[in-house]
N, C-alpha and C positions, 0 to 999 in steps of 0.2 A: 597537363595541369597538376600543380603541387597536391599533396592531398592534404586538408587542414591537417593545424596543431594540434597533435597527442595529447589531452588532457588528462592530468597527473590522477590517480587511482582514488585519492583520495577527496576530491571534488565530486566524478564520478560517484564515488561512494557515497557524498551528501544528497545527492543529486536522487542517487535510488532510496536513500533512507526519505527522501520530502514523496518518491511514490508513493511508498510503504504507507506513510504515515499522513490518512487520512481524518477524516471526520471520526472512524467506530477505533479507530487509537487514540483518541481522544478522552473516551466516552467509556470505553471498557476496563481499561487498568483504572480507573477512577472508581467505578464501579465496583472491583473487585476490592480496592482498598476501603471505601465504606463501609462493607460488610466484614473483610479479614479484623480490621484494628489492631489488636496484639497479636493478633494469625497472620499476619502480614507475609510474612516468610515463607510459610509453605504455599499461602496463595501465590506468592507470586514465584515460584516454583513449579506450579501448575500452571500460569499463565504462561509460561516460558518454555514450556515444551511443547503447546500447540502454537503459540504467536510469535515464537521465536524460532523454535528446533523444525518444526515443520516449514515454514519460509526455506530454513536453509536448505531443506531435500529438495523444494522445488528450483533453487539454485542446482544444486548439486545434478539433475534431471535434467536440467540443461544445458549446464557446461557439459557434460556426457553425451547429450546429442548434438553439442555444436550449434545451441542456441534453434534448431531449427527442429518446430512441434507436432511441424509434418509426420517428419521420421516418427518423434515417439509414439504418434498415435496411430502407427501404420502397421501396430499390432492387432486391431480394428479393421484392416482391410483400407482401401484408399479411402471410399464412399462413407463407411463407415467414422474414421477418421476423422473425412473433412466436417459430418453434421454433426459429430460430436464435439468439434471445435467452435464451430459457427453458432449451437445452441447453447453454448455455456457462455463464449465471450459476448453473445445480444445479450442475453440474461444479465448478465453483470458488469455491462458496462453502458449502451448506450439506452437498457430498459432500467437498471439498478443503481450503481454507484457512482456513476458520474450527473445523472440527474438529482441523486442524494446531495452528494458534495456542494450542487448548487442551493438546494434548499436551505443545507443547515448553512450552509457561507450566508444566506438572505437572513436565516433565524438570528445567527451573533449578530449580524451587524445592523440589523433592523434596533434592536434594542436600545442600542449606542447612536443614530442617526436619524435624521428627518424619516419617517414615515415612506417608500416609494415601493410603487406595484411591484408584484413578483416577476410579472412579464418581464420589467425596464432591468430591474436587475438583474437578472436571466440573461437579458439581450444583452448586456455589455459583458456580464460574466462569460459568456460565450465568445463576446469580439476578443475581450483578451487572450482565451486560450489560442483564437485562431492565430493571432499575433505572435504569442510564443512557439505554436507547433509549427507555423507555419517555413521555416528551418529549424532542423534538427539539432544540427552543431550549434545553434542558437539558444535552443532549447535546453539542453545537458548545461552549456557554462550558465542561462540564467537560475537554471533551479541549485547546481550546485555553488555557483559562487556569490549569489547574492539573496533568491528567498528561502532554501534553506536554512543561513546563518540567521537571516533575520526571524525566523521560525523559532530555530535553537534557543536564540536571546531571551524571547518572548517566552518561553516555557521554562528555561532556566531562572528568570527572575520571578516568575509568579511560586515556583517549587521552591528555590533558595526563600526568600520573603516566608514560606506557607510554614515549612521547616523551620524557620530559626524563630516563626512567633507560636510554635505548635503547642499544645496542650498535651499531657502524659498520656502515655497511649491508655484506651479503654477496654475495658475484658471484655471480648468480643465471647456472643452468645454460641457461636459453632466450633467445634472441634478442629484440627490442626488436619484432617484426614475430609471433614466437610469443605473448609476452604482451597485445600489442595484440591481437590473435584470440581470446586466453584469457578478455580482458575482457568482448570482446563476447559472448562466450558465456557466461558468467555472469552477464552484466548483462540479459540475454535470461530467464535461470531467475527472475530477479526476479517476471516476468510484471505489471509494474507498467502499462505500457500499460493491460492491461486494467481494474487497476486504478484508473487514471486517468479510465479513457472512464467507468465506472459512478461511481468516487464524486464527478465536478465535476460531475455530472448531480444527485446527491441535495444537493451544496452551491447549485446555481442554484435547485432546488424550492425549500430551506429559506430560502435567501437574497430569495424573490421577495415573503416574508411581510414581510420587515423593511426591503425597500425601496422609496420609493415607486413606480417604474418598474420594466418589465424589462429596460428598456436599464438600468440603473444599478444592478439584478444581476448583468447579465453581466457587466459591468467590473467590479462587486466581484469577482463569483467569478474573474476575471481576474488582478486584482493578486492577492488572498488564492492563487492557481495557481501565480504567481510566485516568492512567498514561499514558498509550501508545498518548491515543487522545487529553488527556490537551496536553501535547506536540509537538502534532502537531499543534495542532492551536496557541500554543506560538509562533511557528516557522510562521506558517501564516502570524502572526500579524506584525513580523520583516520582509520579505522577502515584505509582501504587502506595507509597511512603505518604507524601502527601495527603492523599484523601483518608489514611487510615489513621493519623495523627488530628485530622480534623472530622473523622469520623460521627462525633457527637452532637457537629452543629450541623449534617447532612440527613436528618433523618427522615425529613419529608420534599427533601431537594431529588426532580427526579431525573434519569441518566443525563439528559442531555444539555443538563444545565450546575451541573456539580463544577466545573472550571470557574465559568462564571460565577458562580455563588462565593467557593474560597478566594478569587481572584478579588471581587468588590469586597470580602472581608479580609484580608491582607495587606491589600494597596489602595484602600479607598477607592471612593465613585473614578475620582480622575485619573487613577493609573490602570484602574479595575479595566479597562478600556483594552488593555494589552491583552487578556482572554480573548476578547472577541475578534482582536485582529488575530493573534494563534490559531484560533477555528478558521478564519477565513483565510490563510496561510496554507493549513493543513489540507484544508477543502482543492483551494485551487490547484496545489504542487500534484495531488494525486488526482485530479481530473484531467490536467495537462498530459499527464502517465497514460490513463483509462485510454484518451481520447487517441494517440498515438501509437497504442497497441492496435484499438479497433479497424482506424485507419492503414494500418499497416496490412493487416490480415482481410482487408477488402480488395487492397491495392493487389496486393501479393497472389489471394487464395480464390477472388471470387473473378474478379475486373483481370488479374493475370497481364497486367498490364502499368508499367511504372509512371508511364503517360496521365495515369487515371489517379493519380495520387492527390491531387485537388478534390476534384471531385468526391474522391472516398471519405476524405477531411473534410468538407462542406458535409455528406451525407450523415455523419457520425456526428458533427453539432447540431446540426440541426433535428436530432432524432433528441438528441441532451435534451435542448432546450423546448422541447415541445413535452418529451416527456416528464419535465421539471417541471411544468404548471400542474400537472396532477397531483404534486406536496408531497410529503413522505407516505400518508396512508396509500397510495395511489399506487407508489415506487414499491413498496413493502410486500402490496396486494399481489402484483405480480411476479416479484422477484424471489419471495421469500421458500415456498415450496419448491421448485428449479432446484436453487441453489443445494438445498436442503438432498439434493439427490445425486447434483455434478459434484459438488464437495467432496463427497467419501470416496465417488467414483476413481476423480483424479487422483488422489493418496492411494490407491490402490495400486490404478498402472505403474505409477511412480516406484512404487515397493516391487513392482512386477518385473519393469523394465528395465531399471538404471542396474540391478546386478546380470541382468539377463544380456544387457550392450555393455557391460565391463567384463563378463567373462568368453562371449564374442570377441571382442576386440584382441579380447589378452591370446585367444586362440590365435586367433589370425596374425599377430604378431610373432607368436612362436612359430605357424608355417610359415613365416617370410623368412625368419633366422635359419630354419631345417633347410629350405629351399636355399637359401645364400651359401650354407655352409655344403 
């Protein structure tokens, strides 16, 4: 059997920027432009070293182990490893953010549409993902070649519009050293690192089908990383612009509804509409991600069994969609302490690991040349 068509790096790299870029990328550069205004700058300097720089080390932590997080974490012992794997990705994906993603995608779009239960919505939002994940090579060309762009569009014309009718920026009341801290702590709540480490692990798996080598996956999923994160911080850079230029008319507008609020005052009620589809955009691309990963590391880690890959994808939505009628306070409740503990932990091994398997490697390479010669 042929193995599919190689898809160009740059698709791929749409494809991981719509995981990245969920619901709290939304929510957070927006936030911090609110508060910076004419601090803009160095906020968003600070947001860019923990929502940007940090992603990229969890890239970088994987291409180094070859996409596989077994290894990294089998500085922990096997046992150890495997439940430090398993309590981080339930935490944040099938008890935290993929049930998030579904609420706030219900919050936009409820606003904009007939009134319907959270459940109905839930339930279809769920059928769609099955729809998407349910092939992979299906999954990469939908997210990077058509909701992606259509993603792009939709947040490009609300920033372009926000921008060109903006008011002079306002002397924002913190310091240039308070916003740079503001950033980094916000660009922190992203939690995209994590992010990063699990889904350029599910892009090197899918990417290993369509290449002939694995050295010539890991460079794809490489460039396609690149792409993915310049992108996001492009988007950074307009959304924290944005809010910080309309800063004046946000002052009682609260996080999760600042797109929406510039979006209906930039493009009126009837185009204001394209916010909420961007949120529900944003939501879906990185739940399809979440949902993929989980799936993945059930099939792989717990079930040991490829047979079982339905079933591990049925088990993972329907953990979504049950957990999602509990609303965000619900999602928050349980998520938010966890995360607050596996977060640091992983940036740790990370800084521990990736020079500890590059100067292993580099040894080992030089006894192969000693040995050769």
């Amino acid at each position: 059997m042929n193995k599919p068509q190689k898809l160009s790096f740059i698709v791929v790299g749409l494809a991981l920027f719509s995981m990245f870029f969920g619901s709290g990328n939304l929510i957070f550069p927006l936030f911090v432009g609110k508060l910076a205004q004419d601090q803009w700058l160095p906020a968003t300097l600070g947001f860019f070293c923990t929502a940007v720089f940090l992603p990229f080390l969890g890239v970088v932590a994987m291409v180094t182990f070859r996409g596989s997080y077994a290894a990294f974490f089998d500085i922990l012992g096997k046992w150890g490893g495997f439940l430090l794997t398993l309590v981080l990705l339930t935490t944040w994906i099938p008890l935290g953010s993929s049930p998030r993603c579904v609420t706030l995608a219900y919050a936009a779009l409820n606003s904009n549409i007939p009134s319907i239960p959270l459940w109905a919505f839930s339930l279809a939002y769920c059928g769609m993902i099955w729809f998407v994940v349910a092939k992979k090579s299906r999954m990469i060309e939908i997210l990077g070649k058509f909701l992606t762009p259509a993603l792009l569009i939709c947040i490009a014309l609300i920033v372009a519009f926000g921008l060109y009718q903006a008011p002079e920026l306002a002397k924002s009341e913190y310091t240039g050293l308070q916003m740079f801290t503001t950033g980094l702590h916000e660009g922190y709540n992203t939690m995209d690192m994590i992010a990063s480490f699990f889904f350029s692990a599910s892009i090197i798996e899918i990417l290993r089908r369509t290449c002939k080598t694995e050295s010539a996956a890991l460079k794809h999923t490489f460039k396609a990383c690149l792409v993915g994160i310049a992108v996001l911080g492009i988007v950074y850079v307009g959304l924290i612009g944005l809010a910080a230029t309309h800063a004046l008319t946000l002052d009682v507008i609260p996080k999760d509804k600042l797109l929406i609020h510039i979006a209906h005052s930039v493009l009126g009620a009837e185009l204001g509409i394209l916010s909420s589809i961007a949120v529900f955009l944003a939501c879906f691309t990185t739940s399809v991600a979440l949902v993929v990963v989980y799936a993945d590391f059930l099939t792989e880690h717990v079930f040991q069994d490829v047979r079982r890959g339905r079933i591990a994808l049925m088990l993972t939505i329907i953990s979504t969609f049950l957990m999602s009628l509990t609303g965000l306070e619900g999602i928050t409740y349980v998520t938010e302490t966890l995360l607050a503990i596996f977060y640091p932990t992983l940036l740790v091994l990370i800084v521990i690991n990736v020079p500890r398997k590059l100067f292993f490697q580099k040894k080992e390479e030089q006894l192969i040349e000693a040995a050769a010669a």
